[in-house]
N, C-alpha and C positions, 0 to 999 in steps of 0.2 A: 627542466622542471616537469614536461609532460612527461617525459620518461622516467622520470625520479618516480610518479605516484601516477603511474600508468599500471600499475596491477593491482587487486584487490586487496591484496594484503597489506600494498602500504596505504591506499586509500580509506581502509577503514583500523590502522593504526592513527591513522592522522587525524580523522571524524571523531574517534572515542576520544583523543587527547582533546580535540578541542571544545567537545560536548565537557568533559570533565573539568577542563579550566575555567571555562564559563560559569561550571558548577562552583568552583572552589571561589573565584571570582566574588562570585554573586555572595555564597555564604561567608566568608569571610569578612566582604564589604559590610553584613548585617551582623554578625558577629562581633565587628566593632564600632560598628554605631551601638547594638544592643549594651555593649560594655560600658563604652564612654557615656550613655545616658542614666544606668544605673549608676556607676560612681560617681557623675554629676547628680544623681539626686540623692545619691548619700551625703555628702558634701553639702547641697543644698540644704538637708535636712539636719545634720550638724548646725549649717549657719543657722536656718532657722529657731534651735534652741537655744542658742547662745544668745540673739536676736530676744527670744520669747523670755528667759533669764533677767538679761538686762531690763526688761521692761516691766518686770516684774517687781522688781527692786524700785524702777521710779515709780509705778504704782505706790508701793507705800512710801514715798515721800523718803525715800534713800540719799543722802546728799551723795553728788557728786562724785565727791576723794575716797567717798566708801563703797563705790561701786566695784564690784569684783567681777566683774567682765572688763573691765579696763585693765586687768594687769595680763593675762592670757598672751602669751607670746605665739601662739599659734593660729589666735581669733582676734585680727585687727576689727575694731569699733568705731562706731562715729555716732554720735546722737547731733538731730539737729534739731531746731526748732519749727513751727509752720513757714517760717519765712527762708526756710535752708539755711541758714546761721549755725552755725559750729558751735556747738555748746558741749562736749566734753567729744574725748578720742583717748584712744590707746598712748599708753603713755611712751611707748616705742615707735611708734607710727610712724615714717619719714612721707612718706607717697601712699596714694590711693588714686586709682579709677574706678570708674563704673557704679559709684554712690552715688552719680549724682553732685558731690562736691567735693569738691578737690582739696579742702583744707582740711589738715591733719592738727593744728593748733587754736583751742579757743580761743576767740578777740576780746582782747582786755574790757573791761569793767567800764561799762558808760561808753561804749566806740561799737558794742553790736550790731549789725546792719536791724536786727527788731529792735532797738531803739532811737534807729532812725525816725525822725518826723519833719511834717512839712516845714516850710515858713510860715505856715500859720499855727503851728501849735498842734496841729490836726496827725493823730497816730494812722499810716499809713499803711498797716498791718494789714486792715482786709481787704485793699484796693491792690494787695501784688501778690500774684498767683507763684503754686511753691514749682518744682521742679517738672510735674508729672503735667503744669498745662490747667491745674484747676486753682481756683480761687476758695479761699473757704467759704464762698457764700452760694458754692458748687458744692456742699459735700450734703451728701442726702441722706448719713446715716452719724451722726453727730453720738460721738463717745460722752459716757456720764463719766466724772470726776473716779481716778482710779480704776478704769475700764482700759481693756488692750485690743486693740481691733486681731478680730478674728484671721479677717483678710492677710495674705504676706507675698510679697513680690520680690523676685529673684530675678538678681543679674550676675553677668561673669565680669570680672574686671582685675586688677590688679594690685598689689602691696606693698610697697617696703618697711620692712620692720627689722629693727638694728639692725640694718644695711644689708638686708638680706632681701629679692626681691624674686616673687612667687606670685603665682593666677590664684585665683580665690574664686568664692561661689558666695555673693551675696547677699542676705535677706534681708529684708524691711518691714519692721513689725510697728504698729504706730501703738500710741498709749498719750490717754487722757493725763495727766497730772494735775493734782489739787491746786499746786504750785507755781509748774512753769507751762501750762498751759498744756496743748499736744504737740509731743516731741514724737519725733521718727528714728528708732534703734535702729544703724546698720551692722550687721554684723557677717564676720568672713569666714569661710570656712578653707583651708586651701586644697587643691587640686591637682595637686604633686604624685598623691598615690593612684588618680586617675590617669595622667600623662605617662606615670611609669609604666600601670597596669595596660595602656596602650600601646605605647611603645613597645613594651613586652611582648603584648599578643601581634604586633605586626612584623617585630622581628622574624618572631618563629614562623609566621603565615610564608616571608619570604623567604627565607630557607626552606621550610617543609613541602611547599605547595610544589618548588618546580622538583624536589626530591620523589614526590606523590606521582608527577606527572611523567618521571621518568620509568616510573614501575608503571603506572598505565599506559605508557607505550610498549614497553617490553612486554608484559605480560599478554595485551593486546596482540603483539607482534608475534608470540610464539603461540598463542592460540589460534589466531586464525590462518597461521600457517602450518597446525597442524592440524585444525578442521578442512584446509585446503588441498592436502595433502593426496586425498582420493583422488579428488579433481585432474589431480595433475597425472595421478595415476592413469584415468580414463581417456585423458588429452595425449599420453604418450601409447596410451591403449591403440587408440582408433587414430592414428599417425602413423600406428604400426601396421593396422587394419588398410589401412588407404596405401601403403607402399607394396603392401601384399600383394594385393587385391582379395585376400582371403575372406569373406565372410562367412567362415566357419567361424570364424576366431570370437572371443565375447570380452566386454572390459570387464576389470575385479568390482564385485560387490560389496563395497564397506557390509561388514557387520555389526548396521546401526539401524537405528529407523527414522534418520533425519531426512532433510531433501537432497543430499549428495547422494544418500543409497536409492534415494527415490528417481534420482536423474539416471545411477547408472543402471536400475532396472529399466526403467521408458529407453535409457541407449537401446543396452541387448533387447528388447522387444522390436526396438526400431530396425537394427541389426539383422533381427530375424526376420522382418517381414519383407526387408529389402533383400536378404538370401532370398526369400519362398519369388520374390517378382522376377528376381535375377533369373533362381536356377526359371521358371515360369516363362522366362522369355528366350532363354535357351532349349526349354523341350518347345517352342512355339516355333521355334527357327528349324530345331530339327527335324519336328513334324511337318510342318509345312513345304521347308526340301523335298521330305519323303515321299506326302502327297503330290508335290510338282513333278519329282520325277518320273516319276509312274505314267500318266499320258504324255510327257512330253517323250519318254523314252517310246512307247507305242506308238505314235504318232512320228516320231523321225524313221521307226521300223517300216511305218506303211509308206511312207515316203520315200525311202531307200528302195523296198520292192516293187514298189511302182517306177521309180526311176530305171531301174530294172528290166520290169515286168510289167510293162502298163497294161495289161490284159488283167491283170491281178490286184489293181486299186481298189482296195477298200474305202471306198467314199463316204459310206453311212458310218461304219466305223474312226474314219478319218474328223468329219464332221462332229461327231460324240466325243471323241477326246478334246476338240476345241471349244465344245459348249462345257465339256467341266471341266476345262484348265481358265475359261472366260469366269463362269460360276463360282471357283476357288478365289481367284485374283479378285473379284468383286468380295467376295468372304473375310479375306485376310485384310481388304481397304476397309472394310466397316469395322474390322476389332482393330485396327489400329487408330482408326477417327475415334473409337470409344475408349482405347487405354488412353489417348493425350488427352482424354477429358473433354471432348466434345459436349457441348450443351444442347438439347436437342429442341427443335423449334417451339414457340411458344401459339402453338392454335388449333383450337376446338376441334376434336378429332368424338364422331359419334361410333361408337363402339359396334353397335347393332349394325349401323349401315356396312362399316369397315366387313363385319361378318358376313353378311349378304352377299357383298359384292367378293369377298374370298373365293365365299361356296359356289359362287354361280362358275358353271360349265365343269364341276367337279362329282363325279358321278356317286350315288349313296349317301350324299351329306345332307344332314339336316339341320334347322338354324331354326333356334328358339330364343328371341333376343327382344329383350326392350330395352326405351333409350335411352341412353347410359354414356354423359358428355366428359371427355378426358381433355386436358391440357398435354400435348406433344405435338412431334412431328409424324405425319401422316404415312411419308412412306416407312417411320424405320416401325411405327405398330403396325401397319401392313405388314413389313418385312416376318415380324412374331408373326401374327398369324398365319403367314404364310407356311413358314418352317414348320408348326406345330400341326398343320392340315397336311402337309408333307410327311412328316413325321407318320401321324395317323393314319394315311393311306399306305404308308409302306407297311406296318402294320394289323393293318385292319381286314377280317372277313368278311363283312359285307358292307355296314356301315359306319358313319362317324357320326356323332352329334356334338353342335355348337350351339353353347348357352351363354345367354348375355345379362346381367342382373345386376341393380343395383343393391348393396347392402351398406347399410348406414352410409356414410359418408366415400365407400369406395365401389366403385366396378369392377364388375368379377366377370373374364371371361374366360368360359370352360371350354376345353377340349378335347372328348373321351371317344375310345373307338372298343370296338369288342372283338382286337383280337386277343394276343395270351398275355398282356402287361408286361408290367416292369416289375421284376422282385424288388422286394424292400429296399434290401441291402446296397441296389445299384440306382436309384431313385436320386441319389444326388450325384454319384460318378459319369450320370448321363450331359450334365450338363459341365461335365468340362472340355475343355479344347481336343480334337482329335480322337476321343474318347468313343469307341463304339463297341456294342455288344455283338455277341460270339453270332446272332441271327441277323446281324445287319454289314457284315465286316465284306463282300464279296461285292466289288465295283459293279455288280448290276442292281444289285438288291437296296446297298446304300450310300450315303454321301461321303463327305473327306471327315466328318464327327463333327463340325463345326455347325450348324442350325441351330438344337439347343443352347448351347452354350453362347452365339449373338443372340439367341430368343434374351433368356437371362439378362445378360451385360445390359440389354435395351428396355430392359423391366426396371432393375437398377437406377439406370440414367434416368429414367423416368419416376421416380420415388416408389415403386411399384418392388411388386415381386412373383417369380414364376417357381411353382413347387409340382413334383409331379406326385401323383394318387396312384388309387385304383378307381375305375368307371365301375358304375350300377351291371354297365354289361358284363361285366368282368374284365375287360382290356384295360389302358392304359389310362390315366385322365390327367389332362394336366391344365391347372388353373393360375389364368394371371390376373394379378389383382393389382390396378391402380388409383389412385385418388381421383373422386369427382373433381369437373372444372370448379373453382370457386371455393373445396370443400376443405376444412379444418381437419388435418387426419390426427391430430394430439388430441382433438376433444370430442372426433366423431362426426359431430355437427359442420354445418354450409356456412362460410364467412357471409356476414353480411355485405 
């Protein structure tokens, strides 16, 4: 069963069918209640003028045998008196329910149950209540001579009339007579054409409804297996991508604007950004090689001629390829703690002091800073400022200056020198991995390209950012800007 409506296609085949039968369910259940009540109150309302008819006639003083609601073969009658006594019926009558009295024959002359009396002579007529439970010494709206009560009560019950027997819809209309006192008209109406008319309508409902529901499965079913259809294009896409290893390769774009084209655009974008990391971590591996071999290759050379030629050991030499193959290996352990997403420490780091303590024993630098409180870790913003005074001294013609500032809600701290800058155009290629310009590329002059580019990523980590200018002196300037401790940076303002 889990695998029968384990895909989506058949699960939501299966969800519309049965959202739909519920519907049909539901409306059809009201559909024939609404039916069966309207043709019961046609019926009713039939009985009731046949009911309103007959009373009519006893109203003016009609005898009995000339009543013409008693020959009606399709509207059994019953008139009784206040004491339910049978006093005239259809003259086809065999059986009756639901009147209230079961007799279809009046009782002979002088044997009426109202003209029953006590042993004492005493007419017991208002001391026995009629069928409904009341007495007439309960009735609160007492009819004048020839008057038909307005009120009419309906019941369902049943008929036999010349041996034919059918449900009816009963009314009960009462009337004053001059004569015989207040009688009670029943009269029937039958409800043949409302059983058929229902039975009809449920015939069809059970036929039609599961025929309805076989086309809302189907139709269901070829729909959303053909709005599924991309889907499976993109799942065989990137199946084929993943056996490859290609990611050049991109899944097909329906041309729609629903959320299947909108998944397979976010793929290929996702596609792509996982190419730019991939190839990004392959120029990171090959650079890095490229850099390590360089001193480890100089350094097995002066080692080799010194095993050689130990009068010929370059020491100082020897020692400077090990302080920058140490310096690299600490460079590539910090971009590697920051691409796995290191979080970096959560404590009050003061900006100004951080600056202070850079510049001290650094010859030409000046420090203009107030104080200006950050949330990180100490050594990796140390770390920025260190590379960006690095930076600047390789650089710079005579001086550097460092400024510390708060603005609204963030810390800005600047790092500009006056030697010849950075062209525009190379103002963001500095900061990537390996990356150096044509006045810094000579193993004396500068490093492996790697400084800015951890300045940045630790800008990053830190909700911050580092962009590089031009300085007032005209050299280089570059400014890292990160959130006050405590400060709101979406609205500017210090959280409370």
């Amino acid at each position: 069963m889990s695998r029968l409506f384990g895909s989506v296609r058949s699960r939501a085949t299966l969800g519309a069918t049965l959202v739909v039968a519920v519907a049909l369910v539901a409306a059809g259940t009201a559909v024939l209640l609404s039916l069966r009540a309207n043709l019961t109150g046609e019926a009713g309302t039939r009985a009731e003028r046949s009911a309103q008819a007959v009373a009519s006639e006893l109203a003016v003083r009609t005898p009995l045998d000339k009543l013409s609601g008693l020959d009606a073969e399709d509207a059994p009658v019953q008139i009784v008196d206040e004491d339910g006594t049978l006093v005239a019926a259809s003259e086809d009558l065999e059986r009756v329910t639901g009147t209230g009295t079961a007799e279809v024959k009046p009782a002979p002359t002088g044997t009426a149950r109202g003209d029953a009396r006590d042993d004492d002579g005493d007419d017991d007529r208002d001391a026995r209540a009629d069928d409904s439970g009341r007495s007439d010494d309960d009735d609160d709206d007492p009819l004048a001579p020839g008057e038909i009560d307005r009120g009419t009560t309906f019941a369902n019950g049943s008929a036999t009339v010349d041996g034919d027997t059918e449900d009816y819809r009963f009314a009960a209309v009462q009337v004053e007579t001059p004569d015989r006192g207040r009688l009670t008209v029943h009269a029937g109406a039958p409800l043949a054409a409302e059983h058929s008319a229902v039975d009809t309508a449920l015939t069809a409902m059970l036929i039609g409804f599961p025929l309805l529901l076989g086309v809302v499965a189907a139709v269901t079913w070829l729909v959303t297996g053909r709005a599924l259809r991309p889907v499976e294009g993109i799942r065989r896409e990137m199946a084929a991508i993943t056996a490859s290893e290609d990611l050049g390769r991109r899944v097909p774009e329906p041309a729609t604007h629903d959320e299947v084209a909108r998944l397979a655009r976010t793929t290929n974008a996702t596609l792509t950004a996982l190419e730019v990391s991939v190839e990004r971590q392959r120029r990171f591996v090959a650079d890095a090689s490229h850099e390590l071999r360089s001193p480890i290759a100089s350094l097995r050379t002066q080692l080799e001629v010194a095993a050689a030629h130990p009068e010929l050991l370059d020491l100082d030499g020897a020692v400077e390829d090990t302080v920058r193959l140490q310096n690299l290996a600490a460079d590539l352990l910090l971009l590697a703690r920051l691409d796995a997403g290191e979080r970096p420490a959560d404590t009050r780091v003061d900006l100004a002091a951080l600056a202070r303590e850079g510049a001290a024993g650094r010859t030409g630098v000046t420090v203009h800073a107030e104080s200006a409180e950050v949330s990180g870790s100490p050594g990796q913003l140390g770390r920025v400022l260190g590379n960006l005074l690095d930076n600047a001294a390789r650089h710079a013609r005579e001086r550097v200056t460092v400024t510390v500032r708060r603005e609204g809600a963030w810390a800005v701290l600047g790092v500009g020198d006056d030697g010849e800058g950075v062209a525009e155009a190379d103002r963001e290629r500095i900061f990537e991995r390996f990356v150096r310009l044509d006045a810094a590329r000579s193993r004396d002059d500068g490093g492996a390209g790697l400084g800015l580019a951890i300045a940045r990523d630790v800008a990053v980590r830190h909700g911050g950012t580092l962009t590089a200018g031009a300085a007032p002196a005209g050299g280089a300037h570059f400014e890292l800007r990160l959130p006050l401790a405590g400060a709101d940076r979406d609205r500017g303002t210090p959280r409370a």
